[in-house]
C-alpha positions as a Python dict, from the first residue, in 0.01 Angstrom:
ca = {
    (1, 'X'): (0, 0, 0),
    (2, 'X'): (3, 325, -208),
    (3, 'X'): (-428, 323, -163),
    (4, 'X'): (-345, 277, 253),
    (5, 'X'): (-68, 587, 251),
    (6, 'X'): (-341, 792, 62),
    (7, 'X'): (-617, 722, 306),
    (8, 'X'): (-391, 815, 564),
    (9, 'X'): (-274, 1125, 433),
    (10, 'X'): (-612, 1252, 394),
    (11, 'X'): (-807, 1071, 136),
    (12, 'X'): (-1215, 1048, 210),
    (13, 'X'): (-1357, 1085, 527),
    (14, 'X'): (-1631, 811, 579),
    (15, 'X'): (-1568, 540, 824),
    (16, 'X'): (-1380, 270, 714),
    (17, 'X'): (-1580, -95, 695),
    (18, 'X'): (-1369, -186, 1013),
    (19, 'X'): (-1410, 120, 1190),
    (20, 'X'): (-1806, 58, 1070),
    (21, 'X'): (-1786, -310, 1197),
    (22, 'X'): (-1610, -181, 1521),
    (23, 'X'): (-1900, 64, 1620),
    (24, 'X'): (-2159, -235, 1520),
    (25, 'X'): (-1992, -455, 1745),
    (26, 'X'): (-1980, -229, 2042),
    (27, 'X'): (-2378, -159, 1988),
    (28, 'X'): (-2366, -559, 2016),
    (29, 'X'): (-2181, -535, 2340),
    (30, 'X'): (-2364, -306, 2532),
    (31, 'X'): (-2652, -566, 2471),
    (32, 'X'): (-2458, -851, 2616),
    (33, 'X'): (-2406, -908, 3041),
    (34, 'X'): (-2118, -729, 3138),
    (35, 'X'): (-1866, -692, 3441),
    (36, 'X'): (-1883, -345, 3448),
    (37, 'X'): (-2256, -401, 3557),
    (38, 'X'): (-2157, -661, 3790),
    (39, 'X'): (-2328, -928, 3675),
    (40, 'X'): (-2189, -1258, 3791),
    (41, 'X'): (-2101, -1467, 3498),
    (42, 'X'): (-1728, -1598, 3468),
    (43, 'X'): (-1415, -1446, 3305),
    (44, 'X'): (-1361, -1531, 3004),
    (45, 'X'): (-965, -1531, 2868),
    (46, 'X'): (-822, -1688, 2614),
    (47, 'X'): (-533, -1897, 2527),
    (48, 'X'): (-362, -2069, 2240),
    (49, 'X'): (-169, -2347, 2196),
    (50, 'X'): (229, -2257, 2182),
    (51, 'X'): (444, -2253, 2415),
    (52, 'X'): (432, -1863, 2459),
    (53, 'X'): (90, -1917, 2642),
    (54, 'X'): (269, -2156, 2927),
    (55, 'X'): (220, -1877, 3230),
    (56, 'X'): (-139, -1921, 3116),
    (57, 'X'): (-182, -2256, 3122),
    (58, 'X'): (-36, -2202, 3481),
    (59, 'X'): (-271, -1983, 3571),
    (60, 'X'): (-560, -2206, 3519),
    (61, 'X'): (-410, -2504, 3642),
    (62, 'X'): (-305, -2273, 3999),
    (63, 'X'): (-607, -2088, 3988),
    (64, 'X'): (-390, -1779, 4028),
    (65, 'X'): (-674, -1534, 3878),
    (66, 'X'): (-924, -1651, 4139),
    (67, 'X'): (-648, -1647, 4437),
    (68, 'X'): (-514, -1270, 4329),
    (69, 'X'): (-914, -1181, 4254),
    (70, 'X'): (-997, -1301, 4639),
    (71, 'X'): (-696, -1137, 4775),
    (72, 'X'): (-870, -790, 4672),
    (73, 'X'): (-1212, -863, 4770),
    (74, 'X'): (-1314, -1050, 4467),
    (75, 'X'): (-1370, -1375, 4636),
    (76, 'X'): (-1655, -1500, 4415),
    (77, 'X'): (-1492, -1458, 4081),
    (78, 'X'): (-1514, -1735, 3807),
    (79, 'X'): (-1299, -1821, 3547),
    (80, 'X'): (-1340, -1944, 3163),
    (81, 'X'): (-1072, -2004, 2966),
    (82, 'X'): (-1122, -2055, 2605),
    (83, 'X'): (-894, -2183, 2333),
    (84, 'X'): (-823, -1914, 2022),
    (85, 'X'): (-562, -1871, 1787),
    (86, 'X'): (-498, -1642, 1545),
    (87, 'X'): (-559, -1270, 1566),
    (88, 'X'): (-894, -1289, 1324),
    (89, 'X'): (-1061, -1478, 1564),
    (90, 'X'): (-965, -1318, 1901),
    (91, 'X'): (-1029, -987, 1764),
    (92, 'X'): (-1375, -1122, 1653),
    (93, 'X'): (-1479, -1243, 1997),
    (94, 'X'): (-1363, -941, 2191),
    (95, 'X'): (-1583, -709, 1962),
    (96, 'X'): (-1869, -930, 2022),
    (97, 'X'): (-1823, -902, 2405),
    (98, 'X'): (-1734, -1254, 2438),
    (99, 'X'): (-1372, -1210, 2574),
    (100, 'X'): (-1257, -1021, 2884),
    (101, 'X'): (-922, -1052, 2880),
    (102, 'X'): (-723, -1162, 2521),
    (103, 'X'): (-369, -1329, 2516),
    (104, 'X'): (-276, -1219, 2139),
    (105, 'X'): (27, -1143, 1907),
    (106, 'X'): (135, -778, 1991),
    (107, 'X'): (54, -693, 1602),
    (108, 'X'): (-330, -776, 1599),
    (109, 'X'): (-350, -606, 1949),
    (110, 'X'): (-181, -265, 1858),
    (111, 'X'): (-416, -222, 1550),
    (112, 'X'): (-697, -333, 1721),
    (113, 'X'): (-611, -66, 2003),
    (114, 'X'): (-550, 238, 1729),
    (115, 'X'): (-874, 116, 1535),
    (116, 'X'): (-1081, 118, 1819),
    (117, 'X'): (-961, 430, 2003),
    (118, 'X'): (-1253, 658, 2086),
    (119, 'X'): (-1528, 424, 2008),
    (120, 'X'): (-1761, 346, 2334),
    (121, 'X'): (-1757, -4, 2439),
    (122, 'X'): (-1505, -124, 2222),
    (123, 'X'): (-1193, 78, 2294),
    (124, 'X'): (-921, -177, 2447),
    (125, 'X'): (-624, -130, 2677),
    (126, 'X'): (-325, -353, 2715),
    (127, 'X'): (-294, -533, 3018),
    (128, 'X'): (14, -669, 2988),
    (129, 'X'): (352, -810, 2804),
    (130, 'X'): (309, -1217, 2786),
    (131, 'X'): (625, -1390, 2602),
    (132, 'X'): (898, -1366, 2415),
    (133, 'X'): (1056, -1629, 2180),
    (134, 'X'): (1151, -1632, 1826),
    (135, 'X'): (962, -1724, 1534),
    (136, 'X'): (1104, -1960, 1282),
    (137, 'X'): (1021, -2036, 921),
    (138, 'X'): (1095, -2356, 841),
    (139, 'X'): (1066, -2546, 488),
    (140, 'X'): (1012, -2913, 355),
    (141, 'X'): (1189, -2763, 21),
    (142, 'X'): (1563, -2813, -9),
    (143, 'X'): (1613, -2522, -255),
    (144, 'X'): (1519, -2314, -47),
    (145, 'X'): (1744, -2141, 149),
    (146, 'X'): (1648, -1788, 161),
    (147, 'X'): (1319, -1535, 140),
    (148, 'X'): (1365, -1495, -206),
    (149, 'X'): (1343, -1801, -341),
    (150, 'X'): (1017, -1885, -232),
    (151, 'X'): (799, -1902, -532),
    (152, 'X'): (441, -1841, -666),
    (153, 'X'): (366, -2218, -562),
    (154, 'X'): (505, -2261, -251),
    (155, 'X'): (221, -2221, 26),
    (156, 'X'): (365, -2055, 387),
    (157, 'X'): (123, -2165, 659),
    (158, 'X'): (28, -1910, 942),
    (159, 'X'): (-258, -1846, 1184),
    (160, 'X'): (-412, -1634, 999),
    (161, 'X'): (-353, -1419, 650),
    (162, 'X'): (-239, -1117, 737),
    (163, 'X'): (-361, -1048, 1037),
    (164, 'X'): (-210, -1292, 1279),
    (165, 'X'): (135, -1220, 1474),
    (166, 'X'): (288, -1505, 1190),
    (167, 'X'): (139, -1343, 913),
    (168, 'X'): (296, -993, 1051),
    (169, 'X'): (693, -1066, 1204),
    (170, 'X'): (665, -1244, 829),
    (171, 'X'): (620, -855, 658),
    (172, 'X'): (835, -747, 872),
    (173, 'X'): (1110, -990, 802),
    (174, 'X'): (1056, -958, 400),
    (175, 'X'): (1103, -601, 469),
    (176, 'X'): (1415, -622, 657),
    (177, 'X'): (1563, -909, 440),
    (178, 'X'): (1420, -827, 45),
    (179, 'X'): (1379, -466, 144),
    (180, 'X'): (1089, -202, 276),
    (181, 'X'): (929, -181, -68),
    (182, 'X'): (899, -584, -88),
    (183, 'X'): (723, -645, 290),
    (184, 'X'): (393, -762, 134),
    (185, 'X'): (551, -975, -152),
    (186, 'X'): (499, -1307, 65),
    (187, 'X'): (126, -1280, 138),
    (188, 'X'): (45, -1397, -152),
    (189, 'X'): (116, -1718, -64),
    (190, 'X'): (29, -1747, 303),
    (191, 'X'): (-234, -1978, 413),
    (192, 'X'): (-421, -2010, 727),
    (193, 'X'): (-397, -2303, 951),
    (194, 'X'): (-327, -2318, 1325),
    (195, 'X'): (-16, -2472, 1426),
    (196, 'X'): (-61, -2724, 1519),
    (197, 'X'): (-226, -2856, 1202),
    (198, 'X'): (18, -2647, 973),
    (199, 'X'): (315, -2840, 1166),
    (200, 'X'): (130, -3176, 1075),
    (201, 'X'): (80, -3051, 675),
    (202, 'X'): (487, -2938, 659),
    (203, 'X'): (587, -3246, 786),
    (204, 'X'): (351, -3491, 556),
    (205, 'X'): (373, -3298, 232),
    (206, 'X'): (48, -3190, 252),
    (207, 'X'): (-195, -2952, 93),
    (208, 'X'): (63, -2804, -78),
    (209, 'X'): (224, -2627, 264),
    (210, 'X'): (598, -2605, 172),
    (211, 'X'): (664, -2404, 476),
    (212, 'X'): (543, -2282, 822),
    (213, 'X'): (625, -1942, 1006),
    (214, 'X'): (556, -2038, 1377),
    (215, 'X'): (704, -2047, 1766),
    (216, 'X'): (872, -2321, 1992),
    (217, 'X'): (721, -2620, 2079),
    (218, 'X'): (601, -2620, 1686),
    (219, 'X'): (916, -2542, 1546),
    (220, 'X'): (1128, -2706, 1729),
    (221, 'X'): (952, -3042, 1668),
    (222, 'X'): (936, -3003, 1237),
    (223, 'X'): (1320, -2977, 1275),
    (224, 'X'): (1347, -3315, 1434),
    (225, 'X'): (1205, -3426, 1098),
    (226, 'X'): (1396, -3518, 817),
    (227, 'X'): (1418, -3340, 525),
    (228, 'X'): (1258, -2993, 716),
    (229, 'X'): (1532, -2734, 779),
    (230, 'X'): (1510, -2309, 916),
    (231, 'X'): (1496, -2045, 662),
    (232, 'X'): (1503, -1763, 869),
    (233, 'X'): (1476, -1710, 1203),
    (234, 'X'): (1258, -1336, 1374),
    (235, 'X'): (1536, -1316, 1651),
    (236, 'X'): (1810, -1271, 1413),
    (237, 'X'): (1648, -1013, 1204),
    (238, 'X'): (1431, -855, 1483),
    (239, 'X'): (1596, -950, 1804),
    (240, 'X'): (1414, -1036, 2134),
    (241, 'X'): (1053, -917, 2038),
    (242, 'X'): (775, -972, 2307),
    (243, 'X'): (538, -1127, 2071),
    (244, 'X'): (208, -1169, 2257),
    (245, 'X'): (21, -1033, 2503),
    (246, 'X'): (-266, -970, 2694),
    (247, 'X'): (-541, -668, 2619),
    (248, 'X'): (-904, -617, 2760),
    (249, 'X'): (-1208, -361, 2677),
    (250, 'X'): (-1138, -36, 2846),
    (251, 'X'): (-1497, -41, 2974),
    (252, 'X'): (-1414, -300, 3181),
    (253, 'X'): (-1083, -277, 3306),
    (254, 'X'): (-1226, 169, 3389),
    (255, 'X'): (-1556, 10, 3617),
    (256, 'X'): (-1344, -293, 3776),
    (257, 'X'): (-962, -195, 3785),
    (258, 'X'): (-908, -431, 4069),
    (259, 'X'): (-924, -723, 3768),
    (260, 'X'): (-652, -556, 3605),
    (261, 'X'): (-452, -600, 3906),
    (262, 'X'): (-551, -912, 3977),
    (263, 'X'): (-464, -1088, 3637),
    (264, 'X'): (-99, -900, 3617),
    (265, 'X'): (-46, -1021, 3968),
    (266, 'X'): (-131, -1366, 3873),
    (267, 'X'): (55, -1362, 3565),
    (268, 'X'): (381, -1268, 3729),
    (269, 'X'): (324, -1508, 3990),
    (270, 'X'): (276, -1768, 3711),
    (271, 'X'): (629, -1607, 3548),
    (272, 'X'): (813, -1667, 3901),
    (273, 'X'): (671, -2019, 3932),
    (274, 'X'): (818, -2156, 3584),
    (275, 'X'): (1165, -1985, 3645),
    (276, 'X'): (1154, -2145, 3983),
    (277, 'X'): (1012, -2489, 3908),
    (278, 'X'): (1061, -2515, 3499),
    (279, 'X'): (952, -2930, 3595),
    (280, 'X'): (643, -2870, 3741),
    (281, 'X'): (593, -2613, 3476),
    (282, 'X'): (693, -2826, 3174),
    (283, 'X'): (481, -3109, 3286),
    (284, 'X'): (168, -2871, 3340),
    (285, 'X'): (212, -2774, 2927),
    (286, 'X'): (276, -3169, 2823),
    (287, 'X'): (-65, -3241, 2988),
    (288, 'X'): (-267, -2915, 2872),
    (289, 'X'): (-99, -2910, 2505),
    (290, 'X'): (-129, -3305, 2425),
    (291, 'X'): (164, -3307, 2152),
    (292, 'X'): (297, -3638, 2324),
    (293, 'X'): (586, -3416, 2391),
    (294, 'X'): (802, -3543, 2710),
    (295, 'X'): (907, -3289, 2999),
    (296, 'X'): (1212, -3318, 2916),
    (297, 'X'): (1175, -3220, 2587),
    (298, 'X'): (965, -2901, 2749),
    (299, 'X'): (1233, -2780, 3007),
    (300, 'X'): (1473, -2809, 2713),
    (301, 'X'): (1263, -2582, 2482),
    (302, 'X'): (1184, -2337, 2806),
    (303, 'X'): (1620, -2317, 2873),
    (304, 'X'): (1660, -2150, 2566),
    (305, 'X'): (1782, -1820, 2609),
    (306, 'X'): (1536, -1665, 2311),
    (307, 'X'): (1230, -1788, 2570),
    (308, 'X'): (1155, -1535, 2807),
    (309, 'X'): (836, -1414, 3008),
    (310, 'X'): (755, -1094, 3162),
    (311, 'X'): (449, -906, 3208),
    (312, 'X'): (645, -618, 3082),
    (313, 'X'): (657, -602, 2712),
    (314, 'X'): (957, -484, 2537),
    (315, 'X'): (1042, -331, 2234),
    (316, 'X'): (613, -273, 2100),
    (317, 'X'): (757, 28, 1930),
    (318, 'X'): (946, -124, 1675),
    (319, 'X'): (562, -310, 1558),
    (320, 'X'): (384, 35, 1584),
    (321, 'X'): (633, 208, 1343),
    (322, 'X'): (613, -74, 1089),
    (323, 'X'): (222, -88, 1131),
    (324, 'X'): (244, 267, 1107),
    (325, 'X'): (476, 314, 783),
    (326, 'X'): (332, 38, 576),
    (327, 'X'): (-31, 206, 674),
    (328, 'X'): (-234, -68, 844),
    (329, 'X'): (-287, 212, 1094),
    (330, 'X'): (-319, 573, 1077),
    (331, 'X'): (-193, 669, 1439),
    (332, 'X'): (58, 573, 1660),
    (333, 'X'): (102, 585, 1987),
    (334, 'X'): (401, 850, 2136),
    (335, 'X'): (524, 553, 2396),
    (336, 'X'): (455, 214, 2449),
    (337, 'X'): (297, 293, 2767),
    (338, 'X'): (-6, 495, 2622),
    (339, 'X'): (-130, 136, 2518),
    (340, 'X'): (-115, -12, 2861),
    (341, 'X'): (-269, 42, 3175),
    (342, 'X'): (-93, 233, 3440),
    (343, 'X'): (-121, -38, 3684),
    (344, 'X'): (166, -232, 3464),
    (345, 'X'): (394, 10, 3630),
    (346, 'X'): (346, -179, 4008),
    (347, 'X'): (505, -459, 3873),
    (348, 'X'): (890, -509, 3824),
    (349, 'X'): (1005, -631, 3541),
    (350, 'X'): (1173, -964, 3468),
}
């Protein structure tokens, strides 16, 4: 941490590797079909597997991207959805120009956006807010009852070392709970593993995964298990975070704006249909998320007060000033809204 705060208050001047890797990748892009040209070549978003992508998974079962898209003159508009998790690998693909629009934690976006800022073809915008729910750290260890006593030998499974939205509410959480100076001491002992296989390894005793930091239907499920119970719980420290959502490159969203209104449209169509119908929209996540898990069980999980979505994120500045302070970037935003596109502000929020 102490090598970050001197870089940021003025160490050398070179570009960073990332910063390096950032303007490599946007050479890359220019090289690879674009929208802005208007080629005609599908959409490509992504999705994960949680329950915080749900008005997702609505909009591709609904089609709501291509109905919104035609609405405004887009009427031959395709759509590819592809499956990503953790903030590694949907960073990856949108510097390679193989995403258009990214559903990610709100961590990995906002240091994506401040890393990239300035740098042609690259540069990303927020589209949108996408959920909010609490994250839960849950442990197959009886002696464990708080942050502290985790141990050189326990292994915490996230999506991603670091980097991911787990890996990040987890600093934030140490720093809150064990105190500012201590937010890293955790990493150590992270491990990377997508949910739903961490869930699987906390549950079985296996490879050594003593605990997992991750969101509803996930959580909810290890603590129908015996012998898992909660450690700590993001709402309670944090409160009602939005914890994911939805960025694109700027170069896009500045040659075809009309997408950006499209997808928010969509999205808070897809917001009204599960407060509306939370039956239809439980059954459309048992049949996209295959965890044998029962509507019921869904609509149960989606009641929950903590579970909330809104295209209209909410509190983003409490992440910047904790990116900011422990240095994993070097400038921060004045408002939330500097992050977003303007066309956010058409939309009511939820």
């Amino acid at each position: 941490m102490q090598d970050e705060q001197g870089r940021r208050r003025g160490g050398s001047r070179q570009p960073s590797p990332r910063r390096r890797a950032l303007v490599a990748a946007g050479l890359g892009a220019l090289l690879s079909p674009a929208l802005a040209l208007g080629t005609v070549r599908p959409v490509r978003i992504s999705k994960g597997y949680g329950l915080l992508y749900l008005p997702l998974l609505v909009m591709e079962r609904q089609r709501l991207f291509e109905r919104h898209a035609a609405r405004l003159g887009m009427r031959e508009l395709r759509v590819d959805w592809v499956l990503l998790d953790g903030g590694n690998s949907i960073d990856d693909a949108m510097m390679a120009g193989s995403l258009d629009f990214a559903a990610a934690g709100a961590p990995g976006f906002i240091e994506l956006w401040a890393r990239s800022r300035g740098i042609p073809n690259v540069e990303v915008i927020g589209i949108s807010g996408l959920s909010t729910t609490t994250l839960s750290l849950n442990t197959n260890r009886p002696e464990i009852k708080s942050l502290g006593d985790f141990g050189s030998s326990d292994r915490i499974a996230v999506p991603g070392i670091r980097t991911s939205l787990s890996a990040v509410v987890l600093q934030m959480l140490a720093s809150k709970m064990l105190g500012p100076e201590h937010f890293a001491r955790l990493d150590s002992i992270t491990v990377n593993l997508p949910h739903p296989q961490a869930m699987q390894a906390l549950i079985r005793l296996e490879g050594g995964v003593t605990a997992h930091f991750g969101s509803p239907p996930f959580s909810s499920l290890e603590l129908r298990e015996p012998g898992i119970h909660r450690v700590a719980d993001s709402l309670d420290v944090l409160g009602p975070l939005t914890l994911d959502v939805v960025f694109a490159p700027r170069r896009i969203v500045d040659a075809q704006p009309l997408l950006a209104r499209a997808f928010i449209g969509a999205l808070d169509e897809a917001n009204r249909m599960i407060a509306d119908d939370p039956l239809a929209a439980a059954q459309i996540y048992v049949t996209a998320s295959n965890l044998g898990l029962s509507p019921k069980a869904v609509m149960q999980m989606l009641a929950m007060p903590q579970t909330r979505f809104s295209v209209h994120p909410g509190q983003m500045m409490d992440f910047v000033d904790f990116l900011y302070r422990v240095g994993t970037i070097k400038a921060k935003p004045r408002t939330w809204n500097e992050m977003f596109v303007a066309e956010l502000s058409r939309f009511s929020a939820s």
